[in-house]
VOVEXKE-732195 format. One record per residue: residue number from 1; x, y, z of N, C-alpha, C, CB in turn. Coordinates in nm, 2 decimals. Each point is the difference from the previous one (the first is absolute). Glycine has a CB too. Layout:
<nodes>
NODE/NUM/X/Y/Z/X/Y/Z/X/Y/Z/X/Y/Z $
...
</nodes>
This chain:
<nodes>
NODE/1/4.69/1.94/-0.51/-0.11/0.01/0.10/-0.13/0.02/-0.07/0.16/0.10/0.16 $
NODE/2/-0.18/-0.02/-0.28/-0.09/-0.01/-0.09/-0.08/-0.11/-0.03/0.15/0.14/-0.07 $
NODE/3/-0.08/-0.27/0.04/0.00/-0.09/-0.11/-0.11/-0.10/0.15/0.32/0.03/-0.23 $
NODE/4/-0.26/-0.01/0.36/-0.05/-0.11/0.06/-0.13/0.09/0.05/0.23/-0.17/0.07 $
NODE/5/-0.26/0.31/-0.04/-0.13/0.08/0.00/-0.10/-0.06/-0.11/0.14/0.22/0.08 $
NODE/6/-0.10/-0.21/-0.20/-0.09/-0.04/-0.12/-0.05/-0.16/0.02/0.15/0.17/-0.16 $
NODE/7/-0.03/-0.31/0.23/-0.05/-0.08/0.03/-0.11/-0.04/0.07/0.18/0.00/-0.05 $
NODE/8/-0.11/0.07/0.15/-0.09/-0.01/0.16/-0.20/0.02/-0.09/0.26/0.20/0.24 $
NODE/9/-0.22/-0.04/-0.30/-0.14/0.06/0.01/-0.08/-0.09/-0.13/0.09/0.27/0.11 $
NODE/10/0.01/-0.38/-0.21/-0.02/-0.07/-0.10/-0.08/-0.11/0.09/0.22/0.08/-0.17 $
NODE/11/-0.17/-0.11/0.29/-0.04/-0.13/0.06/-0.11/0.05/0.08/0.22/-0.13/0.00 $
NODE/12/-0.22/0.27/0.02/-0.14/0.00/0.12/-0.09/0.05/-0.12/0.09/0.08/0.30 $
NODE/13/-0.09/-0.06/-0.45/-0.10/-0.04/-0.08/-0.07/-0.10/-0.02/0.08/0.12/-0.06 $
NODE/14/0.01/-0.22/0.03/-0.05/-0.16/-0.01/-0.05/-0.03/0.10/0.15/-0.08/-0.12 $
NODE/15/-0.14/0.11/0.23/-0.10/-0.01/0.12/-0.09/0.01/0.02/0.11/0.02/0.04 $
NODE/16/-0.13/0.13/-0.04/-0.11/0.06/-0.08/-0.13/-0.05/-0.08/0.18/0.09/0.00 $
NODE/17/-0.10/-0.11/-0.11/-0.06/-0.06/-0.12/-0.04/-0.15/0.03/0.13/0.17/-0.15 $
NODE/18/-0.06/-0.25/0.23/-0.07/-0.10/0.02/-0.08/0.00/0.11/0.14/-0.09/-0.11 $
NODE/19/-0.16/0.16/0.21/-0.13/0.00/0.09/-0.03/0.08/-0.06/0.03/-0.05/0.22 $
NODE/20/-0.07/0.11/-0.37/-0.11/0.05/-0.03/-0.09/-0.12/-0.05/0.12/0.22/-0.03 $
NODE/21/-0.05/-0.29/-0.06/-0.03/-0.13/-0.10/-0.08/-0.09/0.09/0.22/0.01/-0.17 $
NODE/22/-0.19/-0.01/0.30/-0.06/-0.11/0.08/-0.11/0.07/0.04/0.19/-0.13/0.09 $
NODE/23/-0.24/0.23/-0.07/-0.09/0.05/0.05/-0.09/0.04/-0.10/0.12/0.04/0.19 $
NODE/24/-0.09/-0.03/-0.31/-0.12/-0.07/-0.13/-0.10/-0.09/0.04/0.18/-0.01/-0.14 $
NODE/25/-0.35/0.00/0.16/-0.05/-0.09/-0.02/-0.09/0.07/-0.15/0.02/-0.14/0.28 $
NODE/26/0.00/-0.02/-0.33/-0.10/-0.04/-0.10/-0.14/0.08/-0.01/0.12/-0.22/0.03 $
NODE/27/-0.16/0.30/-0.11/-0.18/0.05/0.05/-0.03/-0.12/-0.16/-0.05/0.39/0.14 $
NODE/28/-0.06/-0.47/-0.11/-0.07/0.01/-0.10/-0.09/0.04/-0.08/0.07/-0.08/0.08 $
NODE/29/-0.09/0.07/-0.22/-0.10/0.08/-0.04/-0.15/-0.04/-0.04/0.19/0.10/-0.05 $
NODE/30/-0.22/-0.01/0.16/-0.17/-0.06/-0.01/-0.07/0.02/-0.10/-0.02/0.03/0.18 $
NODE/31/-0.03/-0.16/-0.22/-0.03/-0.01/-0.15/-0.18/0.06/-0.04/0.21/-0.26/0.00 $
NODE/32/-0.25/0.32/0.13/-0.14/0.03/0.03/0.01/0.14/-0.07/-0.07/-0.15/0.25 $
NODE/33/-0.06/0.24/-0.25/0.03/0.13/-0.06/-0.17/0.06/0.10/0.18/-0.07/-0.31 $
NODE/34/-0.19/0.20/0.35/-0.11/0.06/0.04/0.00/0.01/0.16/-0.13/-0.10/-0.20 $
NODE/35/0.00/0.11/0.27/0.04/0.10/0.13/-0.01/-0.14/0.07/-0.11/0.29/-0.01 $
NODE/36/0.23/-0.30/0.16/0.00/-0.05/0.07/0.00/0.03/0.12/0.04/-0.08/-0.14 $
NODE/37/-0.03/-0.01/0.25/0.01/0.02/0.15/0.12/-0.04/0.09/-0.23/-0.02/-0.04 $
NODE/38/0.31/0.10/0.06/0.15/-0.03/0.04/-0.05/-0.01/0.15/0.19/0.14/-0.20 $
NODE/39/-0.14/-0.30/0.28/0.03/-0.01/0.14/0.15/-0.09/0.01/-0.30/0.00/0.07 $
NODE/40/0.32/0.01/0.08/0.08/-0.04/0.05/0.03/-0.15/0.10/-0.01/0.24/-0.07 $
NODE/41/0.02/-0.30/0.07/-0.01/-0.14/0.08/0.11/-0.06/0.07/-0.14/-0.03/-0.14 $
NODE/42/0.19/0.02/0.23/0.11/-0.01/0.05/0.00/-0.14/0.12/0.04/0.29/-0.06 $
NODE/43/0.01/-0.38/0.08/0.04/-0.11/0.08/0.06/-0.09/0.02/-0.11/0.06/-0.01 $
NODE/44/0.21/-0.05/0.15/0.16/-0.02/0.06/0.11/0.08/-0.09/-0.06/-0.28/0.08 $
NODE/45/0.11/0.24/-0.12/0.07/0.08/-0.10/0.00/0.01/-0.18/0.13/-0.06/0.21 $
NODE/46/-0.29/0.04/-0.23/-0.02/0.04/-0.14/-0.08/0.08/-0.03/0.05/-0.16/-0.05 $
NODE/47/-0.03/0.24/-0.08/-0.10/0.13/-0.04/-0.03/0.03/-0.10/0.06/0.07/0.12 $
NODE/48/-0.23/-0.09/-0.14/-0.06/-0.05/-0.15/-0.06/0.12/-0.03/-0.05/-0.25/0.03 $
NODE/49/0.13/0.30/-0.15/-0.09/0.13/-0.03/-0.11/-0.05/-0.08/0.19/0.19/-0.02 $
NODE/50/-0.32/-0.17/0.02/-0.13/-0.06/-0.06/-0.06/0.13/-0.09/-0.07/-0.18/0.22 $
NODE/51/0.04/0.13/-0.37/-0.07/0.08/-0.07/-0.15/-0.07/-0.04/0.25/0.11/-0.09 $
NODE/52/-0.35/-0.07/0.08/-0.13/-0.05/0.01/-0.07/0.10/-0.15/0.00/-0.05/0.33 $
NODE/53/-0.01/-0.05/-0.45/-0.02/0.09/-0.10/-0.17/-0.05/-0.01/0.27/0.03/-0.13 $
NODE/54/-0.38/0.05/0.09/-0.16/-0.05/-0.07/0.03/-0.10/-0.06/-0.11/0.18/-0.05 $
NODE/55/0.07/-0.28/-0.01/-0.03/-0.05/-0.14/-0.03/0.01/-0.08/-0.02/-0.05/0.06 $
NODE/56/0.05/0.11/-0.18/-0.03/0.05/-0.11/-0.04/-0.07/-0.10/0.13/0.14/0.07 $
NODE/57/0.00/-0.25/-0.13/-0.04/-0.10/-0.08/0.03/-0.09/0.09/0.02/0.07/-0.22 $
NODE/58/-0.02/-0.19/0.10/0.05/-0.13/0.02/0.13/-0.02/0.00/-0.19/-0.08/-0.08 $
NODE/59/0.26/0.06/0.19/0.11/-0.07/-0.01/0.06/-0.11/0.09/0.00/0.20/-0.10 $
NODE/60/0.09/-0.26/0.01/0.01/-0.14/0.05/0.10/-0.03/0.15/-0.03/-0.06/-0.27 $
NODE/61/0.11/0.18/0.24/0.08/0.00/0.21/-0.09/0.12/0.03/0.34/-0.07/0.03 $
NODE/62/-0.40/0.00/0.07/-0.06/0.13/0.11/0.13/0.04/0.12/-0.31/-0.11/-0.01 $
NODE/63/0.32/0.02/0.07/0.05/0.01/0.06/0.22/0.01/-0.04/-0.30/-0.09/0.10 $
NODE/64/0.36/0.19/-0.03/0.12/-0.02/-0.06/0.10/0.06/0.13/-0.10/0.02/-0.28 $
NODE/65/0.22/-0.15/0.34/0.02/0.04/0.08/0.19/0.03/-0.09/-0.24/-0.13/0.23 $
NODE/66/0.31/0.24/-0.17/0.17/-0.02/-0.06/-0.01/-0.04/-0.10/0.11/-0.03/0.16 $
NODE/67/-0.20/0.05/-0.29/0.01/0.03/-0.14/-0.06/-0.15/-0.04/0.22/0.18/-0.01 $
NODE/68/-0.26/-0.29/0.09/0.00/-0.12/-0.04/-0.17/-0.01/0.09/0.33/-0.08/-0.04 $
NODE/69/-0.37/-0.03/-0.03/-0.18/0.02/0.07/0.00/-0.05/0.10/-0.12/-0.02/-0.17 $
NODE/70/-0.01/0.02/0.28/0.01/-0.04/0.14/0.06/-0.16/-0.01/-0.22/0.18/0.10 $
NODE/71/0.16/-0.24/-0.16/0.02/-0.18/0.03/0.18/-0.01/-0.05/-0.32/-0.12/-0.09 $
NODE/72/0.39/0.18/0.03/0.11/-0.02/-0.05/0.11/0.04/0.11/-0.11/0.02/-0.24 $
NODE/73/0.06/0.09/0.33/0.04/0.08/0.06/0.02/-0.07/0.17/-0.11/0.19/-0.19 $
NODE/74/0.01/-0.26/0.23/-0.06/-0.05/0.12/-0.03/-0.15/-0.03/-0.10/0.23/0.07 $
NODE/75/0.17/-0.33/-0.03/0.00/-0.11/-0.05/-0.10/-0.11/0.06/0.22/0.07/-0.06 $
NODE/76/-0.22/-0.05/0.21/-0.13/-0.07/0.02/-0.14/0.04/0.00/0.14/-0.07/0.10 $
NODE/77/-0.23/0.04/-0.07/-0.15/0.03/-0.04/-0.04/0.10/0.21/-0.08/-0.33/-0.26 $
NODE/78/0.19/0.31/0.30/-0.03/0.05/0.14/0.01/0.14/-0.01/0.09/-0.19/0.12 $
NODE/79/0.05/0.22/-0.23/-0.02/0.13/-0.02/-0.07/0.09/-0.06/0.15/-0.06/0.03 $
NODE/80/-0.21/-0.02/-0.13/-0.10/-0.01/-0.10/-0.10/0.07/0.08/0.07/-0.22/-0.13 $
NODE/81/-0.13/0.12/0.23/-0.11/0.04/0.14/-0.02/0.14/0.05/0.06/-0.20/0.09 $
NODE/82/0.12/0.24/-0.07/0.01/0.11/0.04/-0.07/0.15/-0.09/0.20/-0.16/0.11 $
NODE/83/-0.12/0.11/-0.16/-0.03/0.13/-0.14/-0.13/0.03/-0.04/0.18/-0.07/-0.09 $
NODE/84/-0.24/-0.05/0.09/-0.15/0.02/-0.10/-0.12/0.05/0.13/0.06/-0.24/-0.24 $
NODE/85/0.01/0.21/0.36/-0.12/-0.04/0.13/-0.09/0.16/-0.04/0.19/-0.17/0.26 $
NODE/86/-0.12/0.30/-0.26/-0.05/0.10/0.04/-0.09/0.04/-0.13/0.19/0.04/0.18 $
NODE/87/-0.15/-0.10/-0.32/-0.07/0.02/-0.13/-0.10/-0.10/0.02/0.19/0.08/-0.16 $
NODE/88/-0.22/-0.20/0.20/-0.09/-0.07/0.06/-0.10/0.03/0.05/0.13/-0.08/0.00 $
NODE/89/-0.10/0.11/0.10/-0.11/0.10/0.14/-0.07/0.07/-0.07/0.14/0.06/0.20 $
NODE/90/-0.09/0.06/-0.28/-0.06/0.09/-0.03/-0.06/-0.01/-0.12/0.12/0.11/0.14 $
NODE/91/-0.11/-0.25/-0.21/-0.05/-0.05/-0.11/0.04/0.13/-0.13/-0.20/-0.16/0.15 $
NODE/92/0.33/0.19/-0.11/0.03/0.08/-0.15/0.07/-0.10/-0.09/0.05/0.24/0.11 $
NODE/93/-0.04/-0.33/-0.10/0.06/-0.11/-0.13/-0.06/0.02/-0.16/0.01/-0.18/0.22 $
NODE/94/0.06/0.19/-0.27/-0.01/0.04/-0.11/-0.05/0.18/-0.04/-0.03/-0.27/0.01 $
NODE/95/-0.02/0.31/0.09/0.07/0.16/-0.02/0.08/0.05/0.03/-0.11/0.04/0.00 $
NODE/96/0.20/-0.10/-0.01/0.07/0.14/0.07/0.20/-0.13/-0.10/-0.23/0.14/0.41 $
NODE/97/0.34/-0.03/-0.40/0.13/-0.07/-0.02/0.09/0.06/0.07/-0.06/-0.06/-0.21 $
NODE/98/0.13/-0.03/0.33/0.10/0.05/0.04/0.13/-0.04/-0.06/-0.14/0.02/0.17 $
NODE/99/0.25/0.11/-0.08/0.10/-0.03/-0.04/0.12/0.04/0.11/-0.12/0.02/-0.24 $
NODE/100/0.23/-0.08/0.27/0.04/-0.05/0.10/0.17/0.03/-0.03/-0.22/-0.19/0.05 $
NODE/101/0.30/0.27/0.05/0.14/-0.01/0.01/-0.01/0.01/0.12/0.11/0.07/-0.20 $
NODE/102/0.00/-0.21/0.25/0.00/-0.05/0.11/0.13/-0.06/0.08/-0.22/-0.03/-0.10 $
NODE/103/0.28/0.13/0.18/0.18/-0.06/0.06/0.02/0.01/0.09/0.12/0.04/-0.14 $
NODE/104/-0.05/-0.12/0.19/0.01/-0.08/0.17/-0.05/-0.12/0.02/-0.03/0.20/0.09 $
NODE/105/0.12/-0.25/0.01/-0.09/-0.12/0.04/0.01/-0.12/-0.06/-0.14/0.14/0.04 $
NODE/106/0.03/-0.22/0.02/0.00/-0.12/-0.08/-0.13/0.02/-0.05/0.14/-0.16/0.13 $
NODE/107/-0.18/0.07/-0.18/-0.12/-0.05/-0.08/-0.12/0.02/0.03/0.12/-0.13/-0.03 $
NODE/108/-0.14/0.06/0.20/-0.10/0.03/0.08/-0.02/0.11/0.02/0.02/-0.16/0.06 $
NODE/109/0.05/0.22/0.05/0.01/0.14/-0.02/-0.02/0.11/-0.10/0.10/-0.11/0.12 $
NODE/110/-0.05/0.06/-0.23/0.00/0.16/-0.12/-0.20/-0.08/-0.04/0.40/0.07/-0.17 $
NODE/111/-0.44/-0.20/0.16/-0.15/0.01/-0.01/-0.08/0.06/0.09/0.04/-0.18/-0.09 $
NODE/112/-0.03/0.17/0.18/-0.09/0.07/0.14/0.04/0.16/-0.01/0.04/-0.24/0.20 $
NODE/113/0.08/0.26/-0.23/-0.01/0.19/-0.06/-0.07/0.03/-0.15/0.25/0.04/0.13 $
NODE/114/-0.23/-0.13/-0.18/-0.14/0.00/-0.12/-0.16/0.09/0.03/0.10/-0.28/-0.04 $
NODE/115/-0.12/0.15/0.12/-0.12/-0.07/0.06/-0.06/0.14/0.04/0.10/-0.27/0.11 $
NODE/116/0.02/0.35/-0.05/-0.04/0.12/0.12/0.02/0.12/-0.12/0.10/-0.11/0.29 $
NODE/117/-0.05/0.13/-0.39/0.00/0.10/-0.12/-0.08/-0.01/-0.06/0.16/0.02/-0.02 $
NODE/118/-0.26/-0.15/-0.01/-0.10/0.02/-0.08/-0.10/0.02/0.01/0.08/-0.07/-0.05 $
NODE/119/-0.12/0.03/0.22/-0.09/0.01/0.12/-0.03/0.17/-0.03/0.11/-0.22/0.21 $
NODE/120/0.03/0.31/-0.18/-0.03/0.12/-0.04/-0.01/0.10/-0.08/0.03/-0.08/0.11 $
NODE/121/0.00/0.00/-0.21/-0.01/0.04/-0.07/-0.11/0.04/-0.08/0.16/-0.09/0.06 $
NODE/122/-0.26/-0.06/-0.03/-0.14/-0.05/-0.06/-0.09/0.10/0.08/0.06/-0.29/-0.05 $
NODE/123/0.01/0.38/0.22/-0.06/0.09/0.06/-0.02/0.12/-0.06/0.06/-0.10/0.16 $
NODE/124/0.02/0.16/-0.21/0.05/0.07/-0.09/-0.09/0.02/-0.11/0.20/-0.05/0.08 $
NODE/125/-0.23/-0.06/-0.19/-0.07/0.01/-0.06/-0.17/0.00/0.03/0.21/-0.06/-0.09 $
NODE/126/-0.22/0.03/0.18/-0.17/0.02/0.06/-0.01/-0.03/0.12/-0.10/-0.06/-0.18 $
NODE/127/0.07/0.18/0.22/0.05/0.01/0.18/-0.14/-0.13/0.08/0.10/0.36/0.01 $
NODE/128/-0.18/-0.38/-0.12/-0.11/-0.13/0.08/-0.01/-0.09/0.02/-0.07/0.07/-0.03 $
NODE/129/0.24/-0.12/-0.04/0.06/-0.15/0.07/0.06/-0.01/0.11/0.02/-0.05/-0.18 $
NODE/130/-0.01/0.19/0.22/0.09/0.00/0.12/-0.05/-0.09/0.12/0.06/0.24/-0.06 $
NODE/131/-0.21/-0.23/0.10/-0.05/-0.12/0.12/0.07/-0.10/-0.04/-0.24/0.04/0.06 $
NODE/132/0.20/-0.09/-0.14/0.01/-0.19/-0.04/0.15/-0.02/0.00/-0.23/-0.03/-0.18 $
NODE/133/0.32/0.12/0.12/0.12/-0.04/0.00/0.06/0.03/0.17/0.02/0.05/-0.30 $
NODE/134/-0.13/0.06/0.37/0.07/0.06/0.16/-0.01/-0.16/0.11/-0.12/0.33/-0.01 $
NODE/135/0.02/-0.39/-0.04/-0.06/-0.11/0.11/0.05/-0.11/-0.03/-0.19/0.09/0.03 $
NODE/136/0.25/-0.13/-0.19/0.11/-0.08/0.00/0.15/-0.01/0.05/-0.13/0.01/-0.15 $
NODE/137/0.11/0.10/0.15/0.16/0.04/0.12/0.12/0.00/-0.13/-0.07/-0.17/0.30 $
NODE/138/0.02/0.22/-0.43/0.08/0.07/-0.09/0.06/0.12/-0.03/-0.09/-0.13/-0.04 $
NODE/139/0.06/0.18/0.09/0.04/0.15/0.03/0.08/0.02/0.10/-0.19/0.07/-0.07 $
NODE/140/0.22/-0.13/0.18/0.08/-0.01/0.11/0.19/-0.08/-0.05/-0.30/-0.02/0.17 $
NODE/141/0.36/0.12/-0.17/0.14/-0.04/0.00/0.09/-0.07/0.13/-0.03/0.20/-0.15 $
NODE/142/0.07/-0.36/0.10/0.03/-0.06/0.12/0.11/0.04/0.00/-0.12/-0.18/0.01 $
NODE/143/0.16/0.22/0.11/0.14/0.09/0.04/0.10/-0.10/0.06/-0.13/0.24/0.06 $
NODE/144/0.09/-0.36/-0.05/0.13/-0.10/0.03/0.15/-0.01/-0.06/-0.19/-0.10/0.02 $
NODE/145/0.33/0.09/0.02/0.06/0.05/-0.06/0.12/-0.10/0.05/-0.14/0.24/-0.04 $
NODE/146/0.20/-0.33/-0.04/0.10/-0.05/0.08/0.07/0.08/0.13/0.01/-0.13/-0.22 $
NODE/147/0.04/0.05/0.33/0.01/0.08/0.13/0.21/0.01/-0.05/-0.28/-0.13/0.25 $
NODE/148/0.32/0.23/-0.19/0.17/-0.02/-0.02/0.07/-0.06/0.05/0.01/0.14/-0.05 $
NODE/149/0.09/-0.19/0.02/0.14/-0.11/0.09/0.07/0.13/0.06/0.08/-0.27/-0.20 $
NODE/150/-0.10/0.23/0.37/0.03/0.05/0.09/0.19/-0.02/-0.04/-0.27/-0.05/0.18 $
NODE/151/0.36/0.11/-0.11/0.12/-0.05/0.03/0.04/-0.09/0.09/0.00/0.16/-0.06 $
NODE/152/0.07/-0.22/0.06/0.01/-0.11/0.09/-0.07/-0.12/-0.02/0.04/0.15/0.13 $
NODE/153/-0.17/-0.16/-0.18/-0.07/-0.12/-0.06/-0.01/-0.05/-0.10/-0.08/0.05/0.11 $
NODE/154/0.01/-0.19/-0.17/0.06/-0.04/-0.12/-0.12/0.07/-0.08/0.17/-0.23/0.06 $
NODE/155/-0.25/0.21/-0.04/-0.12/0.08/-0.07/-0.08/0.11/0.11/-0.03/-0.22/-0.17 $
NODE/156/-0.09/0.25/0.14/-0.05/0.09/0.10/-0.02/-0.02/0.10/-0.06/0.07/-0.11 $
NODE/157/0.02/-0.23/0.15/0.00/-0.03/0.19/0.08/-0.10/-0.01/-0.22/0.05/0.11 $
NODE/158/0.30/-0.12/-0.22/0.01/-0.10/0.03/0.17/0.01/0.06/-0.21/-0.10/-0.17 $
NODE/159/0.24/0.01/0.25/0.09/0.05/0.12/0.12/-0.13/-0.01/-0.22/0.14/0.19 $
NODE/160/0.30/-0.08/-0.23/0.16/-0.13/0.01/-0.05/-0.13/0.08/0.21/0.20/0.04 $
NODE/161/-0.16/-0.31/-0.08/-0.03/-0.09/0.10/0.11/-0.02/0.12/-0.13/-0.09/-0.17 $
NODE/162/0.02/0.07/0.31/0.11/0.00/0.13/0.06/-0.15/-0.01/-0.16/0.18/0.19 $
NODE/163/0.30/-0.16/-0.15/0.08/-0.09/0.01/0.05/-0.06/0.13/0.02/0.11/-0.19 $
NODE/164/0.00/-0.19/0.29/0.03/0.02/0.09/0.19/-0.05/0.03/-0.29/0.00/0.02 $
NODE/165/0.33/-0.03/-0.12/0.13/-0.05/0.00/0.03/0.09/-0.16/-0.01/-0.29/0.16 $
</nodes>
């Protein structure tokens, strides 16, 4: 009776231990050094923690999203749009280096929670970009959220087809 106690509790270790291993994520390490501005950005189901460092020197990735630079990270130039829109506006380009861990989602999505971390990020660091980024409608979190599959339907409205035979 011993022998299968030791199993049992042998096997609800490995269990254990493997929903621990899965719930591991990756942090990268930000290769920046000095004071930053930590925000948060979040949209449909992704969530971009945003770090917003000065400029200090020259360096060649400003930008760095999941350890790899923005363009490597975000493959079309739409996302590209996304990201830079709010460093644009406020014409901090070239002052400033962000840095980006970003999960959930797709693509689109985890850019547009960028978009909205750096927005506040960039508030954060000087509260007198706040108009220009308020009137762009960057600062505002779109709360859209895929809707859920009801029971009975095949998706959220979409409804078996009627048959009449």
């Amino acid at each position: 009776m011993s022998t299968t106690n030791t199993t049992k509790k042998a096997a609800k270790n490995e269990v254990v231990a493997s929903k621990a291993s899965r719930k591991k994520v990756q942090k990268f390490i930000v290769p920046f050094e000095g004071e930053y501005f930590y925000a948060i950005g979040r949209r449909k189901s992704a969530i971009a923690q945003v770090r917003v460092y000065k400029k200090n020197n020259s360096s060649d990735k400003e930008y760095i999203v999941n350890g790899k630079s923005m363009k490597e990270y975000f493959p079309t130039s739409h996302e590209w749009d996304f990201f830079n829109e709010p460093i644009i506006l406020t014409g901090s380009e070239g002052k400033v280096v962000v840095s980006v861990l970003v999960r959930g989602g797709g693509l689109s999505g985890q850019a547009q929670a960028v978009r909205l971390g750096i927005a506040r990020a960039l508030t954060k660091m000087d509260e007198g970009l706040r108009p220009i980024l308020k009137s762009s409608n960057l600062l505002t979190r779109d709360s859209r959220v895929v809707e859920r599959k009801k029971p009975g339907l095949r998706k959220a409205r979409r409804r078996p087809q009627w048959s009449k035979r």
